[in-house]
C-alpha positions as CSV (number, residue, x, y, z in Angstrom):
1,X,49.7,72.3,130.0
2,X,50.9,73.1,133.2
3,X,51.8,70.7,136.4
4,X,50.6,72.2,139.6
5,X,51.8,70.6,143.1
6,X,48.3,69.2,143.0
7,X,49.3,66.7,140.0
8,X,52.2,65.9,141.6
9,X,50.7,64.6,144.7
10,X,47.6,63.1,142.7
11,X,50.7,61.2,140.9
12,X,52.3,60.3,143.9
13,X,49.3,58.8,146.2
14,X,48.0,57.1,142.3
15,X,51.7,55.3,142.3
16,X,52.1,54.5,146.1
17,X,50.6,51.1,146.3
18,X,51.4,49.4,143.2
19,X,55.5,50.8,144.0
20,X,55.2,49.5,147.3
21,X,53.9,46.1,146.0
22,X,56.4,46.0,143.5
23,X,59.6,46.7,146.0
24,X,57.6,43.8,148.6
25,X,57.1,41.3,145.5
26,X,61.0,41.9,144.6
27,X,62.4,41.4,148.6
28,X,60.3,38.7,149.1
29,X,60.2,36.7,145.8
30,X,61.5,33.4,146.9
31,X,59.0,33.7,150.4
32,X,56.0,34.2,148.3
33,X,56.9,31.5,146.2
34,X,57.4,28.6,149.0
35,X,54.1,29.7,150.2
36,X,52.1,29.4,147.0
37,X,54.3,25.7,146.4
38,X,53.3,24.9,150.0
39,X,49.3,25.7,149.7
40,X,49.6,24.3,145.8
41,X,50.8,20.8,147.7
42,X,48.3,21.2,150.2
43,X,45.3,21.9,148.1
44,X,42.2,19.6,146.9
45,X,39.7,22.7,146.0
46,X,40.4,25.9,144.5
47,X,37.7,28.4,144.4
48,X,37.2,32.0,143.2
49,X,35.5,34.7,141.7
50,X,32.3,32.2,141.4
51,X,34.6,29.5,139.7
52,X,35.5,26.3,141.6
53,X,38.0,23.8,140.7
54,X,38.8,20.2,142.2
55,X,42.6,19.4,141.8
56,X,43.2,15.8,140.2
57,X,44.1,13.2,142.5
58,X,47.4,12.8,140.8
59,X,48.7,15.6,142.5
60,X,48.9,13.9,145.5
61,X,51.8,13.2,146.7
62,X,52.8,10.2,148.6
63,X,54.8,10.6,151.9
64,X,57.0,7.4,150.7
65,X,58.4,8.8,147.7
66,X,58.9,12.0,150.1
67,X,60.9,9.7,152.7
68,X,62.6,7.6,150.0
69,X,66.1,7.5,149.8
70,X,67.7,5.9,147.4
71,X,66.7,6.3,143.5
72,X,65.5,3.1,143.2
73,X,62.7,3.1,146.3
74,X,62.0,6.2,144.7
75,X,61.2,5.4,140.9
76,X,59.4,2.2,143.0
77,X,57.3,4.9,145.0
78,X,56.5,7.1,141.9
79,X,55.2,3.8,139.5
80,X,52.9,3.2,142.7
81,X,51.7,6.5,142.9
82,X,50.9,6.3,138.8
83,X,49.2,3.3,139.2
84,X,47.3,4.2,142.1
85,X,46.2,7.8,141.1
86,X,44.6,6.1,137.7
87,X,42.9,3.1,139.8
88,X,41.0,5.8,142.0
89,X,38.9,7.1,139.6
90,X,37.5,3.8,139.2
91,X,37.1,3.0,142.7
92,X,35.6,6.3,142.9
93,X,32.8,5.5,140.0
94,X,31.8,2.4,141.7
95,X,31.3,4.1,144.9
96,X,29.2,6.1,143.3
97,X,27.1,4.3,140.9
98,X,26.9,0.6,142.7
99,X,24.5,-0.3,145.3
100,X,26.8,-1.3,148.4
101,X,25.4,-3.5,151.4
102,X,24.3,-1.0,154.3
103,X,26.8,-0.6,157.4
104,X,29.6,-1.3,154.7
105,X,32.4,1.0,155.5
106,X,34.5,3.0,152.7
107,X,37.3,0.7,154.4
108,X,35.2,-2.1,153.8
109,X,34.3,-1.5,150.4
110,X,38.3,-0.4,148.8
111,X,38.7,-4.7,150.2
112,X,35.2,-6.0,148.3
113,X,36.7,-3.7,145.5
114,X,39.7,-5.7,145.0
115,X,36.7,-8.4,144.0
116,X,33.8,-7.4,143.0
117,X,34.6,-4.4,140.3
118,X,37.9,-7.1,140.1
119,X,40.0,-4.0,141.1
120,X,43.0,-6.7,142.1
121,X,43.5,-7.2,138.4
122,X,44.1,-3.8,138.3
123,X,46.8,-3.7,141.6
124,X,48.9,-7.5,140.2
125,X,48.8,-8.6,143.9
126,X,51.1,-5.8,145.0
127,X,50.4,-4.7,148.6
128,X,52.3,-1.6,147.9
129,X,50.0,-0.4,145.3
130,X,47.0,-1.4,147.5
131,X,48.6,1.1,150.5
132,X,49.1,4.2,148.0
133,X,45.8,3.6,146.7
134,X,44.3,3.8,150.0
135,X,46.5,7.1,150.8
136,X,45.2,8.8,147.3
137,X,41.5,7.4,147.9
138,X,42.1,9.3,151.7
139,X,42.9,12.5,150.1
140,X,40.3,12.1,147.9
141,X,37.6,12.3,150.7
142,X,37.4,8.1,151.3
143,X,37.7,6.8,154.8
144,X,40.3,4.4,153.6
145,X,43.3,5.3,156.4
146,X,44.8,3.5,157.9
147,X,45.5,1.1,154.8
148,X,43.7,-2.6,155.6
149,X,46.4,-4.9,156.7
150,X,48.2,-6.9,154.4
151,X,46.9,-10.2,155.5
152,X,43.3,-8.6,154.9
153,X,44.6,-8.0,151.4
154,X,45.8,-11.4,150.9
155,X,42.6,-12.5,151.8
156,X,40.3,-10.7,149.7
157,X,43.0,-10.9,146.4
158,X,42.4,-15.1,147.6
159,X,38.6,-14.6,147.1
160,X,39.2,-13.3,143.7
161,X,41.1,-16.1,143.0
């Protein structure tokens, strides 16, 4: 067998892109990471090559435990988070499966939540909960931002009472 210049050049132009990929991918390793962790933070729908996929709403995370500063506030921010990302799904079936009044806002509805699919058993009275919920239900598609005042929380959790 013998290698002409032709082969050589075949080789070459064959070997170009994926070397020039490889030497980019080693240079800029840790910028190509950060970008993927940024849009992986950022994302709610992945789609491709005919397949779609609808991230979990417990990868949302909340600004507070992002702004916490202390470890305490933290582990207080997280538990929230937890609690609120596994009371969504319910919110988010009654939405969808209840008849709701006409005119009723999604607003509306995350406060005649708290009572009427007894969603304040769920939240112990805790305000805090009730805010995160709101932020994870926002990111989930819900109008429920900004977070219905604490006093209209009170009020509704008093109704259930």
């Amino acid at each position: 067998m013998e290698i002409t210049i032709k082969d050589v050049i075949e080789l070459i132009k064959a070997l170009t892109w994926p070397v020039l990929a490889l030497i980019i991918f080693v240079f800029l390793r840790r910028e190509i990471r950060a970008l993927f962790q940024s849009i992986i933070k950022r994302a709610t729908k992945l789609s491709g090559g005919g397949i779609s996929v609808e991230l979990a709403a417990n990868q949302v995370k909340s600004e507070k435990i992002l702004e916490a500063t202390d470890a305490e506030e933290k582990s207080k921010a997280l538990r929230n988070l937890e609690i609120a990302t596994t009371l969504a799904p319910k919110f988010d079936y009654w939405m969808k499966n209840f008849k709701h009044p006409a005119g009723r806002t999604q607003y509306d509805a995350l406060l005649a939540w708290l009572v009427e699919d007894r969603g304040a058993q769920y939240i112990s009275n805790n305000y805090e909960i009730f805010k995160t919920l709101a932020e994870v239900l926002a990111k989930m598609g819900y109008g429920t931002i900004p977070a219905p005042s604490e006093d209209e929380f009170k009020e509704a959790i008093k109704d259930n009472s």
